[in-house]
C-alpha positions as CSV (number, residue, x, y, z in Angstrom):
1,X,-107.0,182.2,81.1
2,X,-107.0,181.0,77.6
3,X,-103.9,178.8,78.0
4,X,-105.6,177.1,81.0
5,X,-108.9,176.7,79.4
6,X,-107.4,174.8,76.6
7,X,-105.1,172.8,78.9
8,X,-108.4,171.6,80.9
9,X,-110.0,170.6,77.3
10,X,-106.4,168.9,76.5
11,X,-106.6,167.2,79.7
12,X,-110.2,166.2,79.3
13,X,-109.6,164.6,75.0
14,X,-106.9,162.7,76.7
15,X,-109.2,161.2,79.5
16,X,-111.6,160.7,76.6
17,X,-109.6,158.8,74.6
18,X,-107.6,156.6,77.2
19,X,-111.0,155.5,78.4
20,X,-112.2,154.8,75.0
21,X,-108.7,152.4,74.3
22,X,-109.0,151.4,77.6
23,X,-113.2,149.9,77.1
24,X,-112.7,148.4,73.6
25,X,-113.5,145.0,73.1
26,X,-111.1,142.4,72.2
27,X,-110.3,141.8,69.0
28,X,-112.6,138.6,67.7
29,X,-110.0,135.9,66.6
30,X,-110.6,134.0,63.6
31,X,-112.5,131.1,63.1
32,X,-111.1,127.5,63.7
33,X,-111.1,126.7,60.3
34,X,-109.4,130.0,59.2
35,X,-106.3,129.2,62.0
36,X,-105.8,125.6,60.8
37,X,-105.4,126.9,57.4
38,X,-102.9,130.1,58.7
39,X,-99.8,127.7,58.7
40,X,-100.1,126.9,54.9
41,X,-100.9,131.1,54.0
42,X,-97.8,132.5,56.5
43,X,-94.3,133.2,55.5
44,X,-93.1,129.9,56.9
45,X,-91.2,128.0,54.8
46,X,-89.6,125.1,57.1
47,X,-90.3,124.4,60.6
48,X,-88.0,122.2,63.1
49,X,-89.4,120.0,65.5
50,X,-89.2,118.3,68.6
51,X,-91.5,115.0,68.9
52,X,-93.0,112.9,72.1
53,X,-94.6,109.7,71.3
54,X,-96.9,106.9,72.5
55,X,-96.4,104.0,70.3
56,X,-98.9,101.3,70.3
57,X,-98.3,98.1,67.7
58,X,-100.5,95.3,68.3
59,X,-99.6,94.2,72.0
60,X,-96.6,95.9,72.0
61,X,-96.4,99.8,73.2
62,X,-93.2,102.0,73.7
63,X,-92.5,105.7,74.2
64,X,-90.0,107.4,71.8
65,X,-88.7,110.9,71.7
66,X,-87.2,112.5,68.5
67,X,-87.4,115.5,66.0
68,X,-87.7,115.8,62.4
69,X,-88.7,119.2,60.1
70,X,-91.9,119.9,57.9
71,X,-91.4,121.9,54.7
72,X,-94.3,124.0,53.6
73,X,-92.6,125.7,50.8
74,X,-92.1,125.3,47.9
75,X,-93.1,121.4,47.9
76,X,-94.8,120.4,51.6
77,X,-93.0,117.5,52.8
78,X,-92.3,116.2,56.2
79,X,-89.2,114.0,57.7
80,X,-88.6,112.6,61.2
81,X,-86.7,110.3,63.7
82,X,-88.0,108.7,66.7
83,X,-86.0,106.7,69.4
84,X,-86.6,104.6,71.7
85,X,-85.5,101.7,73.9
86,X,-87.2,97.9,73.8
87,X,-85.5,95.3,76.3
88,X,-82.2,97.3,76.3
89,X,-81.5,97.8,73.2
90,X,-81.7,101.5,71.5
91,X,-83.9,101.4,68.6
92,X,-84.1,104.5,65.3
93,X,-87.3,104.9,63.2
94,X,-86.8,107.6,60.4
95,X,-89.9,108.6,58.4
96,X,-89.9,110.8,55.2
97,X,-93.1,111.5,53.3
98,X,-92.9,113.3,50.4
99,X,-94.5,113.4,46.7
100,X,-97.8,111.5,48.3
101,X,-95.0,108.3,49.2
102,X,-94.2,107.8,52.8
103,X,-90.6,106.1,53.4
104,X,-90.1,104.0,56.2
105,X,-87.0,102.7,58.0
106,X,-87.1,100.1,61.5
107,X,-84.2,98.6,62.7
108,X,-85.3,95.5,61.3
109,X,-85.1,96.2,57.9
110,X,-82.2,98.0,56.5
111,X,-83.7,99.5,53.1
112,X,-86.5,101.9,53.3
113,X,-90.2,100.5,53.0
114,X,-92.4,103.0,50.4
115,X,-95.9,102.9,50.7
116,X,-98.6,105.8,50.0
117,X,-99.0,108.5,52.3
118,X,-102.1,108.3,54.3
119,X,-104.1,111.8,54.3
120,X,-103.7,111.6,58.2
121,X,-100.0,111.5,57.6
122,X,-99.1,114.1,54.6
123,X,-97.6,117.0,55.1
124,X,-100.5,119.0,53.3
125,X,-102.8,118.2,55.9
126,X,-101.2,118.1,59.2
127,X,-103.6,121.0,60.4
128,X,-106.5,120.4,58.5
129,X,-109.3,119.1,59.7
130,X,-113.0,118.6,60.6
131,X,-115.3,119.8,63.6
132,X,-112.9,122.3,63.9
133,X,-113.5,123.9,67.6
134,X,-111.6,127.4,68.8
135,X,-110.6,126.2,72.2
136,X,-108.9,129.8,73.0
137,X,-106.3,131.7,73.3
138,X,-103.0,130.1,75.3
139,X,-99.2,130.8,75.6
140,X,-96.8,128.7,74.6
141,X,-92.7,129.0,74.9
142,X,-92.7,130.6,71.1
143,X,-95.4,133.0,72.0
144,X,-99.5,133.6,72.2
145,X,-101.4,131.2,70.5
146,X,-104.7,130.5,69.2
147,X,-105.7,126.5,70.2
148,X,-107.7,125.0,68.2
149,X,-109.2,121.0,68.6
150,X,-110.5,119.4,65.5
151,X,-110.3,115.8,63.7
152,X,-108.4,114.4,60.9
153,X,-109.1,113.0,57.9
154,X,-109.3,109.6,59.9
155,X,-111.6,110.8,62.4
156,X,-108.6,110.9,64.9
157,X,-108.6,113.9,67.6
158,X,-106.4,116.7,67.5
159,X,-105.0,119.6,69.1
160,X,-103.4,123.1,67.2
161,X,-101.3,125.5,68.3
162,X,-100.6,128.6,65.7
163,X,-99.3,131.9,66.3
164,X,-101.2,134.6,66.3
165,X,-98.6,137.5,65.5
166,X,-97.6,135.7,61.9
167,X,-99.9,131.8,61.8
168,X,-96.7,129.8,62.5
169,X,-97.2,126.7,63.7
170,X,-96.3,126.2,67.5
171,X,-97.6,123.0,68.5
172,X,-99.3,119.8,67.3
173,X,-100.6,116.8,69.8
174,X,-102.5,113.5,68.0
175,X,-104.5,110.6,69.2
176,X,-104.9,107.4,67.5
177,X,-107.5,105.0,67.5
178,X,-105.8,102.5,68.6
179,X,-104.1,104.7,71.5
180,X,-100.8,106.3,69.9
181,X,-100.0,109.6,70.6
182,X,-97.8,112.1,68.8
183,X,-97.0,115.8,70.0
184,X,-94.7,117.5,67.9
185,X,-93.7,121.3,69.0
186,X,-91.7,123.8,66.8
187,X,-89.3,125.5,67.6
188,X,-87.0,127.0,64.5
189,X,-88.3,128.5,61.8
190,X,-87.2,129.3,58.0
191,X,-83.9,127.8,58.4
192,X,-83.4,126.6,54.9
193,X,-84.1,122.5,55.3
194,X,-84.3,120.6,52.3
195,X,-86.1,117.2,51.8
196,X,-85.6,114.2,49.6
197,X,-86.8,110.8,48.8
198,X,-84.1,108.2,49.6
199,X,-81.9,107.2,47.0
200,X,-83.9,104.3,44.5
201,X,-81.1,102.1,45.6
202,X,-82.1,102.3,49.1
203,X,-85.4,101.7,48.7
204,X,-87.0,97.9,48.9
205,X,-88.3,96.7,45.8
């Protein structure tokens, strides 16, 4: 009888306890501000890329696809390559911003263009911002996500993705004023990339 009676008490602790698991509340994610900042305190060191653009230029607009890498450690610092195709003709933009310079080269000019970095465009604060809203929780190829909607430093819209599981950066989507639109989403992580200023002898005086 005594084996039975503390079977039926075992029985009952267990009943106890999967109901208390099974009633807890959800865990309360952090605030916007706190996930926007996650990226810059996580392990990540590099991140690749993919990138779908809106271009708008005056009274000219194109779409462009490309990919480039953002280095968080040890110095942030951000390079990218968009294509597209204008009255037939394939055309390459490269972008590197690093060291608060941003280096620029079209296909009409064959040295690289240096001029300061706007805050909208450095590295340092591609997931900072202002009004910071938690939109929820979403998931994304790399995994579950918290999204997050704030404004940049330019008072332009965006839209985060992090990570929940370590604050890596999954997915970042921008809105110009003037009606450009840049979504970048990463994909590989830590995998060593380096980033330089072009050589001086590249560069446009």
């Amino acid at each position: 009888m005594g084996g039975v009676k503390a079977l039926t008490w075992l029985a009952l602790l267990v009943g106890l306890t999967v109901a208390a698991c099974g009633n807890r509340a959800p865990a309360t994610p952090p605030t916007a501000a706190e996930i926007l900042n996650k990226p810059y305190t996580a392990a990540v060191q590099d991140a690749h890329f993919s990138l779908v653009a809106h271009v708008v230029s005056g009274n000219i607009a194109f779409d462009a696809t490309g990919d480039g890498v953002l280095v968080v450690k040890p110095q942030q610092a951000m390079k990218f390559t968009m294509m597209t195709t204008f009255s037939g003709q394939v055309l390459k933009f490269e972008t590197i911003i690093i060291g608060g310079k941003e280096y620029a080269l079209s296909p009409d000019n064959p040295r690289w263009i240096v001029t300061s970095s706007s805050s909208s465009s450095n590295p340092s604060s591609l997931f900072k911002g202002s009004n910071a809203t938690y939109v929820g929780e979403e998931t994304v190829p790399q995994g579950r996500a918290w999204h997050v909607k704030a404004k940049d430093a330019q008072g332009n819209p965006f839209d985060a993705w992090v990570r929940e599981t370590d604050g890596y950066p999954l997915k970042y989507a921008s809105m110009m004023t003037q009606g450009s639109t840049f979504v970048a989403t990463f994909d590989r992580f830590n995998t060593g990339q380096t980033i330089a200023a072009p050589p001086t002898s590249d560069i446009q005086p």
